[in-house]
Every structure is written in structure tokens, then in C-alpha cells.
C-alpha positions in Angstrom: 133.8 -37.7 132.8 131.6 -37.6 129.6 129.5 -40.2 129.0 129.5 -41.1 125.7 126.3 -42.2 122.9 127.5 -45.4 123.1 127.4 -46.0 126.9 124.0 -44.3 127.3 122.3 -46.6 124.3 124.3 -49.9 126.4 122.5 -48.6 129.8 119.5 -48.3 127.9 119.1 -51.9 126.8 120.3 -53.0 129.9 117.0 -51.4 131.8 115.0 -52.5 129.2 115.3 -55.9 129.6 114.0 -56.1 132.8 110.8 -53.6 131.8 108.1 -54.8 130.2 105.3 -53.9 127.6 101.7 -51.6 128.7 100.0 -55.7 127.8 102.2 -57.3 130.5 102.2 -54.5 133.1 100.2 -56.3 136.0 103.6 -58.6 136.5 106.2 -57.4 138.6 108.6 -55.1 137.8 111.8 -54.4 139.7 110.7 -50.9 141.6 112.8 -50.2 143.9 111.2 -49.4 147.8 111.0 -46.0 149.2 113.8 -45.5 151.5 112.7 -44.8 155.4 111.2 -41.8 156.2 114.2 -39.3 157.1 114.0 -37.4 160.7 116.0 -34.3 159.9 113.9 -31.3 160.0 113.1 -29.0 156.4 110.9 -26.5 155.0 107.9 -27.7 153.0 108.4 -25.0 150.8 112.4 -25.6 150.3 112.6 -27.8 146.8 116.1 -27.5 147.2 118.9 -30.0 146.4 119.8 -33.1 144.3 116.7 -35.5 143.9 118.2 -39.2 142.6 116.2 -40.3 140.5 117.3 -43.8 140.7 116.2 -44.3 144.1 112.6 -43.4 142.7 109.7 -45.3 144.7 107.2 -46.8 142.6 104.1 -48.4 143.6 103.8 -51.9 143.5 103.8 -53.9 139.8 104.2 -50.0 138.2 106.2 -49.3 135.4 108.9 -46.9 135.0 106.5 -44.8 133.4 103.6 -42.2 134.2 101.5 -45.1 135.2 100.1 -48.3 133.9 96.8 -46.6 133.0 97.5 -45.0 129.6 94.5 -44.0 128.2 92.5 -45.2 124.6 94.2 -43.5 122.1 92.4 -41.4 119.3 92.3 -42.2 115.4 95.8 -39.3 115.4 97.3 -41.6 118.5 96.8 -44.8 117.0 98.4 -43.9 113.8 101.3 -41.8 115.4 102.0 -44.7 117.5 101.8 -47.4 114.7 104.8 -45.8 113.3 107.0 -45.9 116.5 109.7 -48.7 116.6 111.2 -49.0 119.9 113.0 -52.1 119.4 112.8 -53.5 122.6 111.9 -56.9 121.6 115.0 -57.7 119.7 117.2 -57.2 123.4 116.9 -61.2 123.6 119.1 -61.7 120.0 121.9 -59.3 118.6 121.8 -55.8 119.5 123.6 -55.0 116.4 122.3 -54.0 113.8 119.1 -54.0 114.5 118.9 -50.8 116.2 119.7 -49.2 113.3 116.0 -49.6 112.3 114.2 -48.4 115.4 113.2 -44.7 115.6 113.4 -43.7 118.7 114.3 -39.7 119.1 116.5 -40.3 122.0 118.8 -42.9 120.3 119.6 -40.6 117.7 120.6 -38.1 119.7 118.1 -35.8 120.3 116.4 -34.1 123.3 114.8 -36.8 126.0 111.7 -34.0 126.1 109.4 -34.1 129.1 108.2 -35.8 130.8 110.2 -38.5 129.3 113.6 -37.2 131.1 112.1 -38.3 134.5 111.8 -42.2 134.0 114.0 -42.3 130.8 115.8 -46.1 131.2 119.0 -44.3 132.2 117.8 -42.7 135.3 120.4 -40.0 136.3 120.0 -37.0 138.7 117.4 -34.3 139.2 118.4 -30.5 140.9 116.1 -27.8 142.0 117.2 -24.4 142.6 115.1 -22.1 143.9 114.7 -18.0 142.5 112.5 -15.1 143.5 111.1 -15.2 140.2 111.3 -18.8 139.1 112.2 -23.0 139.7 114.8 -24.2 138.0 114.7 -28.1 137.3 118.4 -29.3 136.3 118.5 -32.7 134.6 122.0 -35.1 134.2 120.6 -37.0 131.5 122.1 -34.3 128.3 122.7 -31.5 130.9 118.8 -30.9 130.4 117.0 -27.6 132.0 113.3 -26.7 132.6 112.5 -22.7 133.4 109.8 -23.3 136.0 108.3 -19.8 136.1 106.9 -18.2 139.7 106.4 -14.7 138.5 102.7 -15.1 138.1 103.2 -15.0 133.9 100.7 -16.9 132.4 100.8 -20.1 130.0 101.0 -19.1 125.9 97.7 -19.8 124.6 99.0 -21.0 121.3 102.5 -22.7 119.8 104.4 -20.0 118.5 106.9 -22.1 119.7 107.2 -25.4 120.7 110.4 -26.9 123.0 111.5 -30.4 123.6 110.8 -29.4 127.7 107.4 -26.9 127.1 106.6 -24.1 129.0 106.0 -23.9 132.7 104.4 -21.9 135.3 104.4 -23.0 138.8 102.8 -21.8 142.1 102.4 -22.9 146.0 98.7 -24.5 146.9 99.7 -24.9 150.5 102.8 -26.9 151.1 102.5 -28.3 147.4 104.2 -26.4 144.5 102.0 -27.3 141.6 103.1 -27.0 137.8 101.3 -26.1 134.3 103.0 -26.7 130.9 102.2 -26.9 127.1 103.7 -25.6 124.2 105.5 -28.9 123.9 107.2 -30.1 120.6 105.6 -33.0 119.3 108.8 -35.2 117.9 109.3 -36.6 121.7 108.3 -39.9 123.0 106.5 -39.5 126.4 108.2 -43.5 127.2 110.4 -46.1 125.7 107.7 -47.2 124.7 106.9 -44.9 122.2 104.1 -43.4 123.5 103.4 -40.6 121.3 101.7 -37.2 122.4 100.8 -33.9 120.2 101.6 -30.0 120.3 98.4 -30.0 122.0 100.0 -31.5 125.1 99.5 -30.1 128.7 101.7 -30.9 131.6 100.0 -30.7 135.1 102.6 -31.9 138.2 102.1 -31.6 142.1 105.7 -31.8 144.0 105.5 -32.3 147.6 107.9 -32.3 150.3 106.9 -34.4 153.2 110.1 -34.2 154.9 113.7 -34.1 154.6 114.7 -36.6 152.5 111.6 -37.3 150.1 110.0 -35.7 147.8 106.8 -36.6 146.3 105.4 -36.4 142.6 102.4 -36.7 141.0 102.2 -36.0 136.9 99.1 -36.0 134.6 99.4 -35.8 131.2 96.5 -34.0 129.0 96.0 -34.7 125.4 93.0 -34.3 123.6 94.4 -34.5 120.2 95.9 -38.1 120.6 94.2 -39.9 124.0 90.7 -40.0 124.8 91.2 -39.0 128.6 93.6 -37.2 130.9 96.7 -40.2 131.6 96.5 -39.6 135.2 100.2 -40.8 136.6 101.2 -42.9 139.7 102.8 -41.0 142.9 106.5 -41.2 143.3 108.9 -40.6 145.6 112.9 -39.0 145.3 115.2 -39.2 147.6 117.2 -36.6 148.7 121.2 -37.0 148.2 124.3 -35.1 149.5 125.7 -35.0 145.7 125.3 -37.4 142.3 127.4 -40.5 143.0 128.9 -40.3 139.7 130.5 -37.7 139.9 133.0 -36.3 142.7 132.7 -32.5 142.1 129.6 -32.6 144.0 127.5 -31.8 140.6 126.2 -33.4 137.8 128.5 -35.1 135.0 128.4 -34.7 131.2 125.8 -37.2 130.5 125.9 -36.3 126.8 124.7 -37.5 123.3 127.7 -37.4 121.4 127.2 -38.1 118.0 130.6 -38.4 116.6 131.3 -41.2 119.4 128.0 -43.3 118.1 129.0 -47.1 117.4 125.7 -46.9 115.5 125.3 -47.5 111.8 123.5 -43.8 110.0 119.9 -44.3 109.5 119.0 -45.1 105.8 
């Protein structure tokens, strides 16, 4: 069943209450614990299957986020992000119509980008589907896809053209299938925060399968043009399930922005 623009903006509040801002993130957030370790036997090099991303394992006090440690920003990151409103401080009086004013890309509908999709506040499903020539990363949140790339291409050294989820290359390093992407569109948020990030943006991500059930993931994000040092992120964990408990076809639901089922007053 469809999920509709309405629903996802209500789940979105919802998880945002109990988050809290980069100046408050030494308290206590509600990260779930990783799961135990499963005993069933699997193939380091098999990404295979439906990763939930709401059984995510986060280290102590972390944030739904890359990590706590988000780098100064530069003169072009500080006034990027001094025009972001995320509205999360009005969640404690009406939620209409304030929203109305806040300008986040993902309440209006359009792509969650990357890495954004992976700790957005509505944390649906992840697939991978392994090719000869490439990784495909399957996302519920908007029916979302990333072309990881194994054919030994290289990165574009420029932005002919930038995409809401980059470009990617990936590779084995021993039992650990590591990822490169730029050529990202700079209209995303990297967080519901509003963390802002440039074309200039590189991706670099380390997934490791230390058995069955887990899978481990380690992101840093590389911006020269608006933070002062590489945001290195926190290691997390999936956990591997049989099929998305939303849905009972055994695959991934609608989880769609639909604009013409937005409760939402236009912006101005």
C-alpha cells in the first residue's frame, strides 16, 4: 500500500522529537542495540538480501546521523547552512502551519539524496543485489536506487552531471567492499538537520559482512568546498531480514512522495 506525503511528513515529526540538535548531542539518544550475533553460516563477499534499516545499531549517545563529529564549516558552509530551516523546534506547539515555512528538500517532495536516505527520520528498508558488472542498492523510502558500479570504470572527474544519489564505483579490499562517489547535486540535505554539502562532495563507504545477519558500515563524507575536514562517520550495523515487515509480498512498498495527497499549504 502507498504511503502517502502526508504520512511520511507525520513519521517524520514523530522521530524528530525524540532526536536532538549537533549542541545537545552528548545526551542520550534512543539507538537501538545491535541484535546478537547470528550463527548461520554466509559468504563475506555475498551483500545479498534486505538490510532493515530500522534495526540500525548505533554507538552509544550517537545521532541518527553520520556521526556527532561534523566538522567546522567554511565561509560557503556557514552561509549555505544559515539559510536552512528545518523546523524541528516548533514539534513542541502546532505542526500546522508552520511547516509551511521550513525548507527542507525532502518535505516538498523531492529526492532524499545520499547519504541522507540511510538515516532519513523514516527509516525504511535497504536491498542489495548483486551483478557481474555492478551493486545495486534498492531503497523503500521513494522507491530510491544507487548504480554501484564493479566494472573497474572510473569516477567522472568533473559535474557534467550531478544526481540526487552521485556516482559510484565500488571494489573488494579483502572481505570489505569499499565505495567512491561524487558528482552529487548540491540541493540535498546530508541530515534533518540541514546539513548542507556542495557539488564538490565525495562519498567514501566500507560495507562489511561479519556474518549472517549483520552488516557493518562505515561512511565518510569529503567536502572541501563547505567543511574544513573529512566528516569521518560512526560504524553501524544492519540486520539482516527475511522480507520488509510492511509489506507482505516479500518486497518493498510504495513509500512515495505524493504531491497531490500533500495536507501541506504551497510554499509562498
Amino acid at each position: 500500500m502507498r504511503n502517502s506525503f502526508l504520512g511520511s511528513v507525520v513519521g517524520f515529526a514523530a522521530v524528530l522529537t525524540l532526536l536532538v540538535p549537533f549542541a545537545l548531542s552528548g545526551q542520550q539518544t534512543a539507538a537501538q542495540k545491535t541484535p546478537a550475533v547470528s550463527s548461520k553460516p554466509s559468504d563475506a563477499h555475498d551483500l545479498s538480501g534486505f538490510w532493515d534499516l530500522t534495526k540500525i545499531g548505533l554507538p552509544p549517545d550517537a545521532l541518527n546521523e553520520t556521526s556527532n563529529n561534523r566538522p567546522p564549516m567554511t565561509d560557503w558552509g556557514k552561509t549555505a547552512f544559515s539559510k536552512t530551516k528545518t523546523g524541528y523546534k516548533e514539534f513542541s506547539s502546532a505542526f500546522y502551519p508552520a511547516q509551511k515555512d521550513w525548507n527542507d528538500p525532502a518535505l516538498w517532495c523531492d529526492p532524499t539524496g545520499f547519504p541522507r536516505i540511510l538515516w532519513n527520520p523514516t527509516l525504511p528498508g535497504m536491498r542489495l543485489v548483486q551483478t557481474p558488472g555492478e551493486v545495486i542498492q534498492l531503497f523503500e523510502n521513494g522507491r530510491s536506487w544507487r548504480d554501484v558500479w564493479t566494472d573497474g570504470r572510473k569516477l567522472p572527474s568533473d559535474v557534467a552531471e550531478p544526481r540526487w544519489y552521485g556516482y559510484a564505483v565500488g571494489k573488494w579490499d579483502g572481505d570489505t567492499f569499499v565505495v567512491d562517489s561524487n558528482n552529487y547535486m548540491d540541493k540535498s540535505w546530508l541530515d534533518q538537520y540541514g546539513s548542507p554539502h556542495s557539488d564538490q562532495m565525495t562519498v567514501h563507504e566500507s560495507y562489511r559482512r561479519p556474518d549472517h545477519g549483520h552488516l557493518e558500515l562505515s561512511l565518510d563524507i569529503t567536502d572541501p568546498k563547505a567543511y574544513t575536514a573529512t566528516w569521518k562517520g560512526d560504524k553501524k550495523t544492519l540486520v539482516l531480514v527475511d522480507k520488509p515487515e510492511r509489506s507482505d509480498f516479500n518486497d518493498f512498498g510504495e513509500n512515495l512522495c505524493v504531491w497531490s495527497e500533500a495536507k501541506i499549504p504551497p510554499k509562498s
